[in-house]
C-alpha positions, 0 to 999 in steps of 0.5 A, a space after each residue: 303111819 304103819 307098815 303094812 308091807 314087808 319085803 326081803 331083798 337078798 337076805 334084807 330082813 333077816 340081816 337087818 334084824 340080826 345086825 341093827 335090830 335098834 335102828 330097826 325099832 326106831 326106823 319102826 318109831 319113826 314110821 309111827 310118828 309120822 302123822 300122814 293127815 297133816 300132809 294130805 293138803 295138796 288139791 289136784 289139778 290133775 285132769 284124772 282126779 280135778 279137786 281131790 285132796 292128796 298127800 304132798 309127797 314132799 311134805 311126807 319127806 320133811 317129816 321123815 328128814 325131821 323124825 331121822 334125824 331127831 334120832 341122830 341119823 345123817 344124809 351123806 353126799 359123796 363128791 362126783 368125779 364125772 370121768 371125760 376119758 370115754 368120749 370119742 375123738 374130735 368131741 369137745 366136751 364141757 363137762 364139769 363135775 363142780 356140785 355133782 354128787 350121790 346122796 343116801 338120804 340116812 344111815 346110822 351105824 352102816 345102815 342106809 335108808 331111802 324114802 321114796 315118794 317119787 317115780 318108780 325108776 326111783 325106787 329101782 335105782 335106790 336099791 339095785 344102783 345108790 345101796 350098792 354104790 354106797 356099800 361099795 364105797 364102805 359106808 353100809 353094809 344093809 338097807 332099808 327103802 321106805 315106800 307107799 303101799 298102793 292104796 296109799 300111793 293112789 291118794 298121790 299124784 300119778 306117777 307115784 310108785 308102789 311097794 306092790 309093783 317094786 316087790 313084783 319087779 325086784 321078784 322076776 329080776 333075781 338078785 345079782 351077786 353085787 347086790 347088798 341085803 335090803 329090806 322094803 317096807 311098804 308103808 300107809 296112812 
């Protein structure tokens, strides 16, 4: 796979290259190794596109989890405690935390990094919400969110977010002072 697209969020890039230029190469490494052909198997069903063959988005994220994590680059899940203290008076809720969590799906040496295949509220939530949940609780300083560029995303099933549609929203959005440098690469076959 390339990158064929690179957007900086808050400073992303240039943190990025100045902070952890070598997992920067190897997040670039990784990108390449990832033979996109081999995950273009799924026969859709879909009634806009009835027999073509896409990519398996799930398939595509395997092959990043095993090129990660060859380079020693690890998930982290942090325990949710879900707090009961807002409800209002009378209601009696059941809720249990018990296997609730928040997961970054990489981070090597205070970088996180997400991959994202799936809907565009995905994408937003990574790096306005989970990067800045995840710097907060002091485990990454900077980010890295890996997505499909449009031409690639058009050979998914629809719903598949893009990089061109997340750069303009993140552009009329501004930054906001709790966000955290993160840079968007915006990959394809």
């Amino acid at each position: 796979m390339i990158i064929a697209g690179i957007y900086s969020f808050n400073g992303g890039k240039k943190a990025v290259q100045f902070k952890h230029a070598r997992e920067l190469r190897e997040i670039r490494q990784i990108i390449a190794a990832v033979d996109s052909a081999s995950h273009k198997t799924k026969v859709s069903k879909e009634k806009t596109m009835p027999g073509k063959i896409l990519y398996r988005p799930g398939s595509l994220n395997k092959a990043f989890r095993e090129q990660f994590e060859a380079r020693d680059w690890h998930k982290y899940k942090v325990p949710c405690q879900y707090p009961t203290k807002y409800y209002t008076r009378g209601y009696n809720a059941r809720v249990s935390s018990r296997g609730a969590f928040r997961e970054m799906d990489f981070i090597k040496n205070r970088l996180g990094v997400e991959v994202q295949f799936g809907k565009y509220a995905f994408m937003v939530y990574n790096v306005c919400a989970k990067m800045t949940i995840f710097h907060k609780m002091d485990m990454i300083d900077v980010g890295v969110e890996i997505v499909p560029v449009k031409a690639f995303a058009d050979d998914m099933s629809t719903g598949v977010s893009y990089f061109e549609q997340f750069v303009w929203d993140l552009e009329h959005r501004g930054v906001a002072d709790i966000d955290i440098p993160v840079v968007i690469l915006g990959i394809a076959a």
